[in-house]
C-alpha positions in Angstrom: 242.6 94.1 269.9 245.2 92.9 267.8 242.3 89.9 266.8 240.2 92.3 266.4 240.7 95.0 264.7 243.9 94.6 263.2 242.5 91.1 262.3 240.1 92.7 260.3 242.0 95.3 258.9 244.4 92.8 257.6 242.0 91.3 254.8 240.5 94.6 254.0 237.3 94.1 256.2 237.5 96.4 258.8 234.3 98.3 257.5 232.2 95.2 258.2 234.3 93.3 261.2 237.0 93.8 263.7 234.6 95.4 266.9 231.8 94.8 268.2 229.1 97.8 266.9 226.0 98.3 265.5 226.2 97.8 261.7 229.2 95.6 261.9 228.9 92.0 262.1 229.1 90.0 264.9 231.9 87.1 265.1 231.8 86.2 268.3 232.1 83.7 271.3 230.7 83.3 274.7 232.6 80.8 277.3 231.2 79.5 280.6 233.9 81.0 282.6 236.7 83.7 283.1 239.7 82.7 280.9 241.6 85.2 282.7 240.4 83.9 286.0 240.1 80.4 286.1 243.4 78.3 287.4 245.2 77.0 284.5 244.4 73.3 284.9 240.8 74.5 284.4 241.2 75.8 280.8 241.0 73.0 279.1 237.7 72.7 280.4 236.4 75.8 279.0 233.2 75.3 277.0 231.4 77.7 274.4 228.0 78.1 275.7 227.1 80.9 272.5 228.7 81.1 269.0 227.6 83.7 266.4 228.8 84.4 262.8 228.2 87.2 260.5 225.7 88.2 263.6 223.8 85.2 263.6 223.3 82.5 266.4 225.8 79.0 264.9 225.4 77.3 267.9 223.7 78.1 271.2 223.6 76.0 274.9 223.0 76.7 278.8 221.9 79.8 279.5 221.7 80.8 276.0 219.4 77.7 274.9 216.3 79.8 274.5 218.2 81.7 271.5 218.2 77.7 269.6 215.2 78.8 267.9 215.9 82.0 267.3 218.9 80.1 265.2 216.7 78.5 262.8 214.7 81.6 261.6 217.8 83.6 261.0 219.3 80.7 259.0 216.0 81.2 256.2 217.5 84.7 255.8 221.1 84.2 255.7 221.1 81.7 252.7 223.3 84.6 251.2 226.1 84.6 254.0 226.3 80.7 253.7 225.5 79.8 257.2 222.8 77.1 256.0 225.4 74.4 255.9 226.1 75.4 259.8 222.3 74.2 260.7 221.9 70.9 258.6 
């Protein structure tokens, strides 16, 4: 929570970030594994498989590849959260 919320509260954008709900936007990042599970030497090995900014797919891999496309349509109507420059 203290990431999330508080994080957001922090810079004054709590109204737009900070939890994950409809109207808010999604910062966000799916790993191939429990963190809190895995034995530590395994950590390191920890990948992203699903990265989202502002609510829009950044990056996208395993079983999340099908949402690659879905990538590149957003980024024509995001020009105004600068996210373009993630996709080039």
């Amino acid at each position: 929570m203290l990431y999330t919320k508080v994080g957001a509260w922090f810079p004054f954008e709590d109204a737009d970030r900070g939890e994950i709900a409809v109207g808010k936007l999604a910062d966000l990042v799916v790993i191939d594994r429990d963190y809190f599970t895995v034995p530590s030497d395994e950590i390191g090995k920890t990948k992203a498989v699903l990265t989202m900014v502002g609510g829009h797919i950044v990056y996208a891999t395993g079983p999340f590849a099908g949402f690659e496309e879905q990538r590149y349509r957003q980024a024509a109507s995001s020009a105004d959260l600068g996210l373009r420059w993630a996709l080039s």
